[in-house]
N, C-alpha and C positions, 0 to 999 in steps of 0.2 A: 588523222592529221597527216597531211605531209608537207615536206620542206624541198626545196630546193637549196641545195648545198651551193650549186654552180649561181645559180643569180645573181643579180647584180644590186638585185635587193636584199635588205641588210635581212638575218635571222631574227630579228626580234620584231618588225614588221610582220614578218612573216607568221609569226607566232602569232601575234596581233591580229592579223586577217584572218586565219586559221579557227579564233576562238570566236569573233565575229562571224562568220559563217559559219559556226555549228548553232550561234544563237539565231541567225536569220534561219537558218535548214529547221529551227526550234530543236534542235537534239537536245540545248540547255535553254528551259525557259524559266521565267522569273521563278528568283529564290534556290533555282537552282545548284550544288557547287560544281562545280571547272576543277578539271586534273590539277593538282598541286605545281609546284615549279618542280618538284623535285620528281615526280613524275612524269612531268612531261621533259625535264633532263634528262630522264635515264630511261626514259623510252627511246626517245629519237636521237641520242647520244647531244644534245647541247648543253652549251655552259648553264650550268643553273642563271646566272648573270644574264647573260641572255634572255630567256626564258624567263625571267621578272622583269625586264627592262619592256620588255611586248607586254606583259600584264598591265606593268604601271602606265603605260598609252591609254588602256583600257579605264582602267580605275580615273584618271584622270579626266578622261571624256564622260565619268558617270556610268557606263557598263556594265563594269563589275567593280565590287566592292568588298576590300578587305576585314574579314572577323577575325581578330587576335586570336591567334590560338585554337581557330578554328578551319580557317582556309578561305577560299577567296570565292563568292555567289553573284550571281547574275541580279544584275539590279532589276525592281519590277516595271523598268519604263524602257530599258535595254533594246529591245525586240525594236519599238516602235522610233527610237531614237536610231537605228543603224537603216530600217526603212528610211527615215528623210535625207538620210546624212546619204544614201544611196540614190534616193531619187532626184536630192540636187545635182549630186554626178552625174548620175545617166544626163539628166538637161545640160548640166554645164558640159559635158564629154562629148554626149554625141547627138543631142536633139539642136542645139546652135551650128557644128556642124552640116548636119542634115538640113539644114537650113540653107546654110550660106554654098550647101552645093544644091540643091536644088534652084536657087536663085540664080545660078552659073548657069542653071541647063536650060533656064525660063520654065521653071516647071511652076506653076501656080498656085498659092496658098489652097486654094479648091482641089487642083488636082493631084497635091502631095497627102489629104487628109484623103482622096478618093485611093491614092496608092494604101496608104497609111491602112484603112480599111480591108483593101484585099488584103492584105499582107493578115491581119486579124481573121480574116475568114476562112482564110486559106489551111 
């Protein structure tokens, strides 16, 4: 994991994204457990507070899921919920985008799928 101290994005996001892409990277797959809070405070120096407040993101969304007294696991559907939850982004980020500049440049539904294509073969 790492963190950006300077960003402008909060530490506990950070945390959040951090544990979401080691389950997309599959480093933790289902059933798997996640570094403790208190581990991961006293690795990277954060407030433990912190450091649960980016869990509880997770937990919330269904991700990971907390065992009393045992520690916190990768839910079993996790993996596949952060692919869609990623592939709406990429559409809603940058394929709407890519659209509305291609439409700028007159580039043609045909000939953006034909760029679209080299770009995959390349």
């Amino acid at each position: 994991m790492q963190f950006n101290f300077n960003s402008a994005e909060p530490l506990y996001l950070q945390v959040a994204e951090q544990i979401m892409e080691a389950i997309l990277a599959k480093i933790y797959s289902a059933d798997d457990q996640i570094p403790s809070t208190t581990e991961i405070s006293r690795s990277y120096h954060i407030n433990p507070a912190t450091v649960l407040k980016g869990m509880n993101l997770l937990v919330n969304q269904g991700l990971i899921v907390k065992k009393r007294g045992i520690g916190m696991f990768v839910t079993p559907h996790a993996y596949q919920k952060i692919v869609e939850q990623r592939r709406d982004q990429f559409y809603q980020q940058r394929i709407i985008d890519l659209i509305k500049e291609a439409r700028r440049l007159q580039i043609s539904k045909d000939e953006l799928i034909s760029l679209i294509e080299r770009g995959f073969n390349e």
